[in-house]
KOLVEX-941471 format. One record per residue (C-alpha): residue number from 1; y, x, z; chain. Coordinates in steps of 0.001 Angstrom, whole numbers. Each point is the difference from the previous one (the first is absolute). Example, Ala and Ser with C-alpha at 12.3 -4.5 7.8 and 13.67 -1.06 7.14 Angstrom:
BEGIN
@k:1 north:-4500 east:12300 up:7800 c:A;
@k:2 north:3440 east:1370 up:-660 c:A;
//
This chain:
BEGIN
@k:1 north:9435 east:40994 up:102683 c:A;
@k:2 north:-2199 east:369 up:-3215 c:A;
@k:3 north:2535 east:-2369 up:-1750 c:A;
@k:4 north:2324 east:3333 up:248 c:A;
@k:5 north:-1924 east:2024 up:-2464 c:A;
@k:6 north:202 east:-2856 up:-2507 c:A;
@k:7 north:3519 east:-14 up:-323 c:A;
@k:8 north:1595 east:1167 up:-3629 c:A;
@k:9 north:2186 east:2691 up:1751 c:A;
@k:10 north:-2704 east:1142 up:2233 c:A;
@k:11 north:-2788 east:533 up:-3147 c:A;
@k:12 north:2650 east:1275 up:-2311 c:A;
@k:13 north:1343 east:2836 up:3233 c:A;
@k:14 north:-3722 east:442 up:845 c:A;
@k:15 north:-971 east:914 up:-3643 c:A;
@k:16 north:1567 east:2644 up:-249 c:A;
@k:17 north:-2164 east:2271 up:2565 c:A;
@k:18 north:-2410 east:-1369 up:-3030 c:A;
@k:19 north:2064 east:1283 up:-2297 c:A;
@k:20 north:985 east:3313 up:1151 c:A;
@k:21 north:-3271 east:1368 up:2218 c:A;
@k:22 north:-1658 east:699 up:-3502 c:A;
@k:23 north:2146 east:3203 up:469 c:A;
@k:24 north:-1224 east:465 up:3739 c:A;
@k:25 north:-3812 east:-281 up:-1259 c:A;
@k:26 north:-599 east:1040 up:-3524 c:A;
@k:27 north:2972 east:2507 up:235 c:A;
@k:28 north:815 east:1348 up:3109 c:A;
@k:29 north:-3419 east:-115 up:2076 c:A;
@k:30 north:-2206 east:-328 up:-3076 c:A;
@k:31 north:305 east:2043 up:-3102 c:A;
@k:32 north:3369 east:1998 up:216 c:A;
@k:33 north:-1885 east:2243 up:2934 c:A;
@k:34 north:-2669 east:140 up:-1768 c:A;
@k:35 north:1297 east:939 up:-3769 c:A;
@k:36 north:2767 east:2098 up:1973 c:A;
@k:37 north:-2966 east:2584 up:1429 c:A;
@k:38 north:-2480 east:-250 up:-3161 c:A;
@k:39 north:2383 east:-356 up:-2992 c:A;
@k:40 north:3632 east:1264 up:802 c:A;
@k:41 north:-1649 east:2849 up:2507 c:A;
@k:42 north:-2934 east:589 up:-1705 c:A;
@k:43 north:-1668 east:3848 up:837 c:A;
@k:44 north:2248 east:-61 up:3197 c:A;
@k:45 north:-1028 east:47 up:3248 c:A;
@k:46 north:-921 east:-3324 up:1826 c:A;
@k:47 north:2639 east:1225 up:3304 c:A;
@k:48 north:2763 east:1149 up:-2451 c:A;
@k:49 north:-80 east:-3385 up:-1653 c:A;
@k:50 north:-9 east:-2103 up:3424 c:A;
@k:51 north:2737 east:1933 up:1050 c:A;
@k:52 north:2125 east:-762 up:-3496 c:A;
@k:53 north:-627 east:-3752 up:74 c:A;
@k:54 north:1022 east:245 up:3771 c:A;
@k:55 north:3213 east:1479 up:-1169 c:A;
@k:56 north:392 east:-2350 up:-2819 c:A;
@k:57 north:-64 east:-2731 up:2300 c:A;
@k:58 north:1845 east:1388 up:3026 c:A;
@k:59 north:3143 east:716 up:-2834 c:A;
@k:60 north:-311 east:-3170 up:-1044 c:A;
@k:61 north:-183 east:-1886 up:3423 c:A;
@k:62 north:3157 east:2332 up:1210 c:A;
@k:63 north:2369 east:-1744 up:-3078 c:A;
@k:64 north:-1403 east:-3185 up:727 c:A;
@k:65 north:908 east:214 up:3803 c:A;
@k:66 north:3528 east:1457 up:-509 c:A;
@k:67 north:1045 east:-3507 up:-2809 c:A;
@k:68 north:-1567 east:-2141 up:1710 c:A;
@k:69 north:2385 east:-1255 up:2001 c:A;
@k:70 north:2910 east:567 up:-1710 c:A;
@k:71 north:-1584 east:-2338 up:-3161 c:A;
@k:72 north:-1279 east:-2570 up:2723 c:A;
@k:73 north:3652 east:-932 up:1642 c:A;
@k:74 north:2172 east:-125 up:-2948 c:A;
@k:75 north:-2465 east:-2312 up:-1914 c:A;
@k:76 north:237 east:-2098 up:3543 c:A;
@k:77 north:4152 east:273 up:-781 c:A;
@k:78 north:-399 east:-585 up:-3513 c:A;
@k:79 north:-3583 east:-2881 up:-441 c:A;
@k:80 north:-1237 east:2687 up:-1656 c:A;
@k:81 north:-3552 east:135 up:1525 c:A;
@k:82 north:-2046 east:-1864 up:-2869 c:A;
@k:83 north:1550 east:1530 up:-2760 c:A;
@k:84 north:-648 east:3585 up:2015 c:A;
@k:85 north:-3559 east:-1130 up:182 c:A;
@k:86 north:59 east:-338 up:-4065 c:A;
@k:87 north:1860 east:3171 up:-696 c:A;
@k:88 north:-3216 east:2049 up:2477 c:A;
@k:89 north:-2440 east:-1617 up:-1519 c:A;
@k:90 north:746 east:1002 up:-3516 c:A;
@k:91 north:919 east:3518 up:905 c:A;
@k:92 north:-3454 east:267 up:1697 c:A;
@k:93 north:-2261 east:-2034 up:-3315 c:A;
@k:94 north:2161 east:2042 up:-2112 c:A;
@k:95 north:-1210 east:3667 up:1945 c:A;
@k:96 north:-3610 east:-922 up:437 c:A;
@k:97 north:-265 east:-1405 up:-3719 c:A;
@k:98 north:1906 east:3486 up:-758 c:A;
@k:99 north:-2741 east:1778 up:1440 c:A;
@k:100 north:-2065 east:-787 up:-3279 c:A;
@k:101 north:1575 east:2762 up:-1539 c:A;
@k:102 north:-734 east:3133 up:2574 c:A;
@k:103 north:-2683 east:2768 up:-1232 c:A;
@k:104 north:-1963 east:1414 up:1615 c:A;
@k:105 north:638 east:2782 up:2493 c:A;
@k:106 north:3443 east:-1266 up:-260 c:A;
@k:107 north:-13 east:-880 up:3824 c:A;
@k:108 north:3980 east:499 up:524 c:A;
@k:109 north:199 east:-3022 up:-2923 c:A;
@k:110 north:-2419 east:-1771 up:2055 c:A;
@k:111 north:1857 east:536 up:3192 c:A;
@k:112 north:3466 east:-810 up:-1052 c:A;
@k:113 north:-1026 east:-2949 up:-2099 c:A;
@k:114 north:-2416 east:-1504 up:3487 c:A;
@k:115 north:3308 east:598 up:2356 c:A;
@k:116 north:2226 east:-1828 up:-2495 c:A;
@k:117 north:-2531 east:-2576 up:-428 c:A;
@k:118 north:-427 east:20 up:4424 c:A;
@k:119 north:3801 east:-98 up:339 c:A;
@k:120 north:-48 east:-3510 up:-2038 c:A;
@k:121 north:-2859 east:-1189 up:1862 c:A;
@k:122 north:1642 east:667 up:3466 c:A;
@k:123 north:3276 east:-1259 up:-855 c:A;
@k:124 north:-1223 east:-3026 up:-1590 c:A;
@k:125 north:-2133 east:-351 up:3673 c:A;
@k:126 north:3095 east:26 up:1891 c:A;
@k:127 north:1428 east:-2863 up:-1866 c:A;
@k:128 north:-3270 east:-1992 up:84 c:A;
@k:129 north:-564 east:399 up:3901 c:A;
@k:130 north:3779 east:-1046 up:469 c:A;
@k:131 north:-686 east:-3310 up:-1452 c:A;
@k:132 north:-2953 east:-821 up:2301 c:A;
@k:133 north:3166 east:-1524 up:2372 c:A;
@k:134 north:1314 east:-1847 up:-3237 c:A;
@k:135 north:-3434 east:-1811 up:-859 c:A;
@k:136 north:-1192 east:-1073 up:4049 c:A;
@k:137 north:1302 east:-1130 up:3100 c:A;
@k:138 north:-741 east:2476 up:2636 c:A;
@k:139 north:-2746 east:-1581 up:1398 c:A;
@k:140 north:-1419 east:823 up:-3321 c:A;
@k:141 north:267 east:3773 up:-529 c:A;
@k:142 north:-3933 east:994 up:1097 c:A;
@k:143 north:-1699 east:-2447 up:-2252 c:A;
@k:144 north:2243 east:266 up:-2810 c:A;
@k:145 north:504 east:3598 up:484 c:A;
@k:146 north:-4020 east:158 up:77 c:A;
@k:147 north:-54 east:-2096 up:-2883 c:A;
@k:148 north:1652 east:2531 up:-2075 c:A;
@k:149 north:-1889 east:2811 up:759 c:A;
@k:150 north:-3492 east:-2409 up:-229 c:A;
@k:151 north:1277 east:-747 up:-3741 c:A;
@k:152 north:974 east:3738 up:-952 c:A;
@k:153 north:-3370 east:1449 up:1232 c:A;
@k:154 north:-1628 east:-2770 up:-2126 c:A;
@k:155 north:2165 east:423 up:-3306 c:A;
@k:156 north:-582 east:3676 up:686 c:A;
@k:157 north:-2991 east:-2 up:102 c:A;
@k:158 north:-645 east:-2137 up:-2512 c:A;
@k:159 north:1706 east:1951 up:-2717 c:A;
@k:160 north:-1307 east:3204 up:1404 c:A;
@k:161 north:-3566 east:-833 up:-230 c:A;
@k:162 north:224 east:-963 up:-3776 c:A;
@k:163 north:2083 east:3658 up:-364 c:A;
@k:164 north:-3336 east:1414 up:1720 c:A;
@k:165 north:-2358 east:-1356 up:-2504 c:A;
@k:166 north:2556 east:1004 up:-2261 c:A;
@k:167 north:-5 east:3676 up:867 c:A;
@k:168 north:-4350 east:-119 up:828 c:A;
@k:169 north:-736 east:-1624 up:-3217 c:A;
@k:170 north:2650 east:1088 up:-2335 c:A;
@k:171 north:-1767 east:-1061 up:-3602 c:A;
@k:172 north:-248 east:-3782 up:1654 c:A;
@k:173 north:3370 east:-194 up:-962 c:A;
@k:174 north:150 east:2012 up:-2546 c:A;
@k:175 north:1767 east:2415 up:1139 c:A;
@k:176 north:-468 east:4330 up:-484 c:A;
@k:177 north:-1082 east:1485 up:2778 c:A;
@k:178 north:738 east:-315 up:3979 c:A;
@k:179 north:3156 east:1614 up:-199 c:A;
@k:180 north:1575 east:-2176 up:-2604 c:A;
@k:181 north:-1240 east:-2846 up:2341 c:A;
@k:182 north:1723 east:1249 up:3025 c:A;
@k:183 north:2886 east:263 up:-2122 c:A;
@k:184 north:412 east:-3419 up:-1175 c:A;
@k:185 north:-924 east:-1476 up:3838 c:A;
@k:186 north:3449 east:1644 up:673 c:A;
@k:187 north:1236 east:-2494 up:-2921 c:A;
@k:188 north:-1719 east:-2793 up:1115 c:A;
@k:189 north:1606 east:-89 up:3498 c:A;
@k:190 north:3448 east:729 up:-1594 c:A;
@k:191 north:-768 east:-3253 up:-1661 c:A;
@k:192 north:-1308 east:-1826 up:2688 c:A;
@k:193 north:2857 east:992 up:1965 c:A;
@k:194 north:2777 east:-1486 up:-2045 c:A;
@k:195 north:-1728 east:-3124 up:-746 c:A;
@k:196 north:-975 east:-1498 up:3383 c:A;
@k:197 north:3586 east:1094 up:958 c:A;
@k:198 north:1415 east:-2315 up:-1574 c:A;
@k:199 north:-827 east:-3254 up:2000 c:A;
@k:200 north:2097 east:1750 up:3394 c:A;
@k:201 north:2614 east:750 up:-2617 c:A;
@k:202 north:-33 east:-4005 up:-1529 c:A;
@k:203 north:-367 east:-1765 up:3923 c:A;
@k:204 north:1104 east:2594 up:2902 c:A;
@k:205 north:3761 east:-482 up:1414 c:A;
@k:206 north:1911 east:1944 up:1998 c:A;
@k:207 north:1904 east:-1501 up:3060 c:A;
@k:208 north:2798 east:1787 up:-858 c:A;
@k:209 north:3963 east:-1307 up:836 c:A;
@k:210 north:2829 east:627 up:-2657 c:A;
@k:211 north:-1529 east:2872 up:-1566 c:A;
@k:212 north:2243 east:2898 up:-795 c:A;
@k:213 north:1051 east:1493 up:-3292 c:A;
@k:214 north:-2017 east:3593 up:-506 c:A;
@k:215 north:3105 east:1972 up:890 c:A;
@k:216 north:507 east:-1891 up:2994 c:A;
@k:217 north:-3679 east:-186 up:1201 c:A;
@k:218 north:-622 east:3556 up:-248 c:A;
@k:219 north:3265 east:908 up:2330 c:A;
@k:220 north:-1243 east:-3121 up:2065 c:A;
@k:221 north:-3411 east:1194 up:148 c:A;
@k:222 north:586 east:3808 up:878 c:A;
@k:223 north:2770 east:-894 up:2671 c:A;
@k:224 north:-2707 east:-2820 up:1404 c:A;
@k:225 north:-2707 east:2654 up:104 c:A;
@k:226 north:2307 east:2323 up:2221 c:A;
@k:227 north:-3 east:-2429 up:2636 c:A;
@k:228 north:-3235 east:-1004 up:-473 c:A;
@k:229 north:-1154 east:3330 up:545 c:A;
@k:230 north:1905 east:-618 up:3622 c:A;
@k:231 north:-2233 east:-3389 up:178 c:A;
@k:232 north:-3143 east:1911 up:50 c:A;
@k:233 north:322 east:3060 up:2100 c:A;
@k:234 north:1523 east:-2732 up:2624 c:A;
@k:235 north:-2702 east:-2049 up:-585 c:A;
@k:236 north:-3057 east:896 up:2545 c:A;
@k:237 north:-2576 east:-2493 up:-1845 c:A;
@k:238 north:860 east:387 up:-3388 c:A;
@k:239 north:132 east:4389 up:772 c:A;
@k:240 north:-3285 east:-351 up:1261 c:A;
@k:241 north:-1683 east:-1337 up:-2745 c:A;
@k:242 north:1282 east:1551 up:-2685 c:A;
@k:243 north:-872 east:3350 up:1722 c:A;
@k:244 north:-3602 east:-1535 up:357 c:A;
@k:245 north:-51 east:-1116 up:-3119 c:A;
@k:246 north:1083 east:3592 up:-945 c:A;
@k:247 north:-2984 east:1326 up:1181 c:A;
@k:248 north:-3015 east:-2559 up:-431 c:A;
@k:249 north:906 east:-1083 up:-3516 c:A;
@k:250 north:203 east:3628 up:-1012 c:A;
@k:251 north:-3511 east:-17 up:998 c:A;
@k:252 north:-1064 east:-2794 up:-2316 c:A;
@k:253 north:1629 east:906 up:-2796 c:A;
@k:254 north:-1575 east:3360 up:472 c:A;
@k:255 north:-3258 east:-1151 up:94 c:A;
@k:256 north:1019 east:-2305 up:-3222 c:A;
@k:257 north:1005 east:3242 up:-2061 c:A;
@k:258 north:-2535 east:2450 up:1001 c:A;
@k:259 north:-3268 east:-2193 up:988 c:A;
@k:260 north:-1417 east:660 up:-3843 c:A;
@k:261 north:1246 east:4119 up:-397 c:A;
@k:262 north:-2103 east:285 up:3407 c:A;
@k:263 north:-3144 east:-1542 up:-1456 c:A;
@k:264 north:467 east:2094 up:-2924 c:A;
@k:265 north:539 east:2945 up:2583 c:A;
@k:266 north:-3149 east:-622 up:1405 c:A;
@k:267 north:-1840 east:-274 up:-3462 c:A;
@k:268 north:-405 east:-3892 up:115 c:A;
@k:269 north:-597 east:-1816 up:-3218 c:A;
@k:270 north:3292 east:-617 up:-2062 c:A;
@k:271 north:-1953 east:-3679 up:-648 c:A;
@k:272 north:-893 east:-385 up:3538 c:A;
@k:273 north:3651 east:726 up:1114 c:A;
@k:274 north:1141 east:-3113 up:-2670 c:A;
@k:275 north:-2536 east:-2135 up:1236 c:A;
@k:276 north:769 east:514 up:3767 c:A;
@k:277 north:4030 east:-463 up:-648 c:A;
@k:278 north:-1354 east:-3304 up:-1549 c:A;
@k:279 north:-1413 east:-909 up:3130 c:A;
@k:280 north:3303 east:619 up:1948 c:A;
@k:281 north:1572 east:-2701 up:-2276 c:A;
@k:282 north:-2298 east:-2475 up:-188 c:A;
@k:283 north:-844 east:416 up:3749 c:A;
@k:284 north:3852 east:-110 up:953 c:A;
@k:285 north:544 east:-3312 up:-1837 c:A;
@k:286 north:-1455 east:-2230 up:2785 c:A;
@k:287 north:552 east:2468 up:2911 c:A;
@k:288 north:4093 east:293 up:-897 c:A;
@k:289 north:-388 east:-3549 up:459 c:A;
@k:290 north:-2041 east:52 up:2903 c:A;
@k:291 north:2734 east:1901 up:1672 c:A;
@k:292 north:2944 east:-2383 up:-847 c:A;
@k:293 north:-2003 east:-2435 up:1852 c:A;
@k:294 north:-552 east:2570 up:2918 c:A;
@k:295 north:3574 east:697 up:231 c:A;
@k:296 north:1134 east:-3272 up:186 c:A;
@k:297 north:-2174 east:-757 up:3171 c:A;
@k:298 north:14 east:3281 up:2238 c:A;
@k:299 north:3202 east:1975 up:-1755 c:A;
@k:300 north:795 east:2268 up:-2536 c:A;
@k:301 north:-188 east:2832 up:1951 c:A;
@k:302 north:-3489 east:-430 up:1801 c:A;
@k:303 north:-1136 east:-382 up:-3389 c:A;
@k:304 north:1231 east:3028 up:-1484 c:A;
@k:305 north:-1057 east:1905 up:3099 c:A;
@k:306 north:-3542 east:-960 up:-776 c:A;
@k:307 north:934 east:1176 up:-3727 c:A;
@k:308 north:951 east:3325 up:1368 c:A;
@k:309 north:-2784 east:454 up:2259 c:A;
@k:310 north:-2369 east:-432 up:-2874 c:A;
@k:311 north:1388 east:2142 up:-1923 c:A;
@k:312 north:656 east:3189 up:2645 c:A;
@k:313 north:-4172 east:-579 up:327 c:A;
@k:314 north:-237 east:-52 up:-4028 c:A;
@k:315 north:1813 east:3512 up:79 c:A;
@k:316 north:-2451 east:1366 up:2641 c:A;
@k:317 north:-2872 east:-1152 up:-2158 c:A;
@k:318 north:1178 east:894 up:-3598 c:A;
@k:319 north:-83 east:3786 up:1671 c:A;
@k:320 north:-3909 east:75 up:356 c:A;
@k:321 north:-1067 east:-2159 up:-2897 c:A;
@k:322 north:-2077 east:1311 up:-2619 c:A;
@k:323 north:-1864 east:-3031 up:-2249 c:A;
@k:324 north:1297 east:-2327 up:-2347 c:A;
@k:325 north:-1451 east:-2352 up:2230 c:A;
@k:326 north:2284 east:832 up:2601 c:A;
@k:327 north:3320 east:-163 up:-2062 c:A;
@k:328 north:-1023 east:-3669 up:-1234 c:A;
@k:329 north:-8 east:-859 up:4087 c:A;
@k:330 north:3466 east:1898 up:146 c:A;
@k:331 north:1288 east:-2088 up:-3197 c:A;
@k:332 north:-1468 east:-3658 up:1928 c:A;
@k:333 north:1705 east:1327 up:3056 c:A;
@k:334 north:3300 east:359 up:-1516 c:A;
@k:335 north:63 east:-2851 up:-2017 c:A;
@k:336 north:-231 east:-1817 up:3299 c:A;
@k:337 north:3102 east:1632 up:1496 c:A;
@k:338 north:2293 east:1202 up:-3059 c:A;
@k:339 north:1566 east:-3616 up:-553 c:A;
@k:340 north:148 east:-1137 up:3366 c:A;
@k:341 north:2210 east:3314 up:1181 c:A;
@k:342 north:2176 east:-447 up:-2953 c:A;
@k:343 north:582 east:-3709 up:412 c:A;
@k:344 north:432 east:-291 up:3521 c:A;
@k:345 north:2641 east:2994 up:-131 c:A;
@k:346 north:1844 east:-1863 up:-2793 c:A;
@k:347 north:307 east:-3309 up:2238 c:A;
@k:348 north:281 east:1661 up:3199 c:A;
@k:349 north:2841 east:1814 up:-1348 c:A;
@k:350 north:1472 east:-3052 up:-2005 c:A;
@k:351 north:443 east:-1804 up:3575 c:A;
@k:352 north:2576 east:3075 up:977 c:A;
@k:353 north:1984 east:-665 up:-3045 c:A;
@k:354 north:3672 east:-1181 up:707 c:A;
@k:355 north:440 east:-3039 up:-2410 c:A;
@k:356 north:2032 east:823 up:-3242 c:A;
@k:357 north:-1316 east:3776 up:27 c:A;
@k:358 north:-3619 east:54 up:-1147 c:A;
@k:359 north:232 east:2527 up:-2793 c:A;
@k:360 north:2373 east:2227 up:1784 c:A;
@k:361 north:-2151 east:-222 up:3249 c:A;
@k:362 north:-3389 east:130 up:-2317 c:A;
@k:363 north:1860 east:3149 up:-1560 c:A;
@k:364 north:-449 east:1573 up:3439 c:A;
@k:365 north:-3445 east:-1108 up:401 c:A;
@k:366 north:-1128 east:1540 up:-3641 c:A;
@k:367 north:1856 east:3256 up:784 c:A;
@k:368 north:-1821 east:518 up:3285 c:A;
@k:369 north:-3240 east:-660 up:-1957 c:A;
@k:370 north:925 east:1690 up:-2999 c:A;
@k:371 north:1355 east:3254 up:2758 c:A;
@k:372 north:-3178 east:-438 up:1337 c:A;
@k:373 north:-2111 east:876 up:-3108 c:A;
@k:374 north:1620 east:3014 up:-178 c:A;
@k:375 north:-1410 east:1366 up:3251 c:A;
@k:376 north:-3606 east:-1213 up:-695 c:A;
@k:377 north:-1062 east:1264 up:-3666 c:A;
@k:378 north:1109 east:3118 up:650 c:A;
@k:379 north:-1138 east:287 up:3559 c:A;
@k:380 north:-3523 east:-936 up:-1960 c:A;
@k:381 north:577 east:2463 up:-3100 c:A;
@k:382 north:1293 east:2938 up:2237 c:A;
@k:383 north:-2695 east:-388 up:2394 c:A;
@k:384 north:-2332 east:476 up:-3030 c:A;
@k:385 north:1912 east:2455 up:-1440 c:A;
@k:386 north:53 east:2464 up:3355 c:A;
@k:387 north:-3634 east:-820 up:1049 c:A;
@k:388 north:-1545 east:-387 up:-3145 c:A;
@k:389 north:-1802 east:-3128 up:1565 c:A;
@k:390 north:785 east:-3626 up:-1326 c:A;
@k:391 north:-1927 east:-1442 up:2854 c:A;
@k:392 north:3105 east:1403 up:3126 c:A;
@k:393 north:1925 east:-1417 up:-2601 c:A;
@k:394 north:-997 east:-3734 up:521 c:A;
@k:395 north:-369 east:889 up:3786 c:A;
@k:396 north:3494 east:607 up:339 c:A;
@k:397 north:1155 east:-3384 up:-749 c:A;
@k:398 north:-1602 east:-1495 up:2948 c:A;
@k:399 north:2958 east:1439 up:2119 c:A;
@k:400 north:2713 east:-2231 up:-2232 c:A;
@k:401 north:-1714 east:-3306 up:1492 c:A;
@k:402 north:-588 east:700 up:3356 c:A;
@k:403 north:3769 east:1144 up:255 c:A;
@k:404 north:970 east:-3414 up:-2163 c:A;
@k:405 north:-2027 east:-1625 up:2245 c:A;
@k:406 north:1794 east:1339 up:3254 c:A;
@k:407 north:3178 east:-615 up:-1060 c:A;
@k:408 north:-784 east:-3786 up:-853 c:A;
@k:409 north:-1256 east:-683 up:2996 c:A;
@k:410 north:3506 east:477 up:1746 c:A;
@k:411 north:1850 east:-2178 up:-2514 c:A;
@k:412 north:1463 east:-2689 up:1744 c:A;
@k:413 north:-2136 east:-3196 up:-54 c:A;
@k:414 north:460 east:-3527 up:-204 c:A;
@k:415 north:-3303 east:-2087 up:427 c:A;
@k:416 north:1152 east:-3697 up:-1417 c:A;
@k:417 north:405 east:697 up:-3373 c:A;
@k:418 north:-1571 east:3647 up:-41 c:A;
@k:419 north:2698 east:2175 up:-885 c:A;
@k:420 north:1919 east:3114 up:1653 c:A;
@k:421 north:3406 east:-1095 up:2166 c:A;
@k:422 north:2654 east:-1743 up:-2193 c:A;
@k:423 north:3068 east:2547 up:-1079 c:A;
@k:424 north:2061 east:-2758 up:-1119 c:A;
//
């Protein structure tokens, strides 16, 4: 099976989790949550802030749940997925790099520019997890699914730890002041983006038959999403799991966005909360593999089951933590977990897929994650906003995995070859 990951379509798919989780780490769980409560909200209060980026992200994760699956079924009509994939990824390089040019206290700028910038990183994920079932067989979604995730928390990371030195040590580089630094790590993963695209853009195809012109594919597509919308709600497997996965990824992705504002709620270290999302990275790398491995010998949905019990009791202790200390352990916890939940979902799902519909199908299963996200930053930023306490606001995520978790456990199951009940 390790002959899989060598394969040129495989690395060249698989590189671009490398490519595009410098967003997801220096961006989106790194600096943007911090520079968006110090810099764009400076002299505001720590709850009013939580409660904007909660907004800005909720907004952004309702237009990215309402295209998605109109933009995933006609590029199925039209072979349209790759080129989809390019169009997202510049729009998202070209928002973060834009971000550059925001002032401070200018947190609207800042806002709109990071859900522009989110909207291209989405989209461009939709694309890229509809090609898993171009690049493997179906035996090999979990490892190669793992193996994607295992590469983007290492390129990440990677790139994200030299932006850290970066922003601690600003006259190493020669560069004026920690702001200036944070500034141009948003330009470096624009950068890094686009160029480690490329190889999924030179040695990815589509299984696509007689491709439509645009015209065509977009009437195709819309009146193909109609009845696919039938497929679903007629589907008992595939309704089940995208309801879980409604619920438990919202969780994740939660915990993703808000993990660093919370330590900065709680007074934590601004270097301490860099160091410990390092950790995540670095720690997910073998563990995202470790999972692949785990699902492809006692299922993709025991594994994420252990995912989600881990991270209901990482909830549950995030409310009474008060050290450093005790973050770091939360960080090494969830860089154990984050991958393996992600990856498993992405292959579990990929074995519901009806042949010849992966982006439409993968359109659904981004807009239930992407509807999702919604519920859970500003279930977080309200919470902190009525209470005025940051810590019931990481307690009430706990509830979105144990009621994932309930709902995945009555998917319908099929042992040999551990995935949910065909609905072909």
């Amino acid at each position: 099976m390790a002959k899989v990951l060598l394969r040129r379509p495989v690395v060249a798919w698989a590189l671009y989790d490398w490519a595009n989780s410098a967003f997801a780490t220096t961006v989106m769980a790194g600096f943007f949550p911090l520079f968006f409560k110090q810099y764009w909200n400076d002299a505001v209060p720590a709850t009013v802030s939580t409660f904007r980026l909660g907004l800005a992200s909720g907004v952004t994760s309702l237009v990215i749940a309402l295209m998605a699956p109109v933009i995933g079924a006609i590029a199925d009509k039209g072979g349209a997925r790759i080129k989809l994939l390019a169009l997202f990824t510049l729009l998202g390089a070209a928002m973060t790099a834009a971000l550059v040019l925001v002032e401070q206290g200018d947190w609207t700028s800042a806002a709109l520019l990071y859900g522009a910038a989110s909207i291209g990183f989405w989209g461009g994920n939709q694309f890229y997890d509809s090609l898993l079932t171009d690049v493997a067989a179906e035996p090999e979604y979990d490892l190669v699914s793992s193996y994607g995730y295992a590469l983007g928390y290492l390129g990440g990371g990677l790139l994200f730890a030299v932006n850290a030195v970066m922003v601690s040590n600003p006259a190493l580089f020669g560069i004026e002041g920690a702001a200036l630094a944070v500034k141009l790590s948003f330009a470096s993963v624009a950068v890094w983006w686009v160029v480690f695209t490329v190889p999924a853009l030179l040695f990815v195809r589509e299984k696509v038959t007689a491709p439509l012109p645009p015209r065509a594919a977009v009437r195709a597509g819309l009146a193909e999403l109609r009845r696919t919308f039938g497929h679903v709600r007629e589907s008992r497997p595939l309704l089940l799991f995208l309801l879980a996965y409604w619920f438990y990824i919202d969780g994740v992705n939660t915990i993703i966005k808000m993990a660093v504002d919370y330590g900065l709620a709680l007074g934590f270290r601004q270097a301490s909360l860099i160091q410990a999302l390092l950790l995540v990275q670095f720690v997910g790398f073998p563990a995202a593999l470790a999972f692949g491995w785990l699902g492809a010998r006692i299922g993709a949905r025991a594994g994420i089951l252990i995912a989600l019990a881990v991270y209901a009791g990482v909830t549950l202790y995030a409310y009474r933590l008060d050290t450093e200390r005790e973050f770091f352990a939360l960080a090494i916890v969830i860089g154990c977990v984050q991958g393996g939940v992600q990856s498993l979902s992405r292959s579990f799902y990929g074995r519901l897929v009806p042949a010849g519909k992966a982006g439409e199908f993968f359109g659904f299963y981004n807009m239930m994650g992407k509807a999702a996200a919604i519920l859970g930053p500003l279930l977080a930023g309200g919470v902190a906003l009525v209470t005025g306490d940051s810590r019931l606001a990481m307690l009430s995520i706990a509830l979105l995995f144990g009621v994932g978790g309930a709902l995945l456990l009555r998917v319908p199951y099929r042992a040999s070859g551990h995935s949910a009940g065909s609905t072909r």
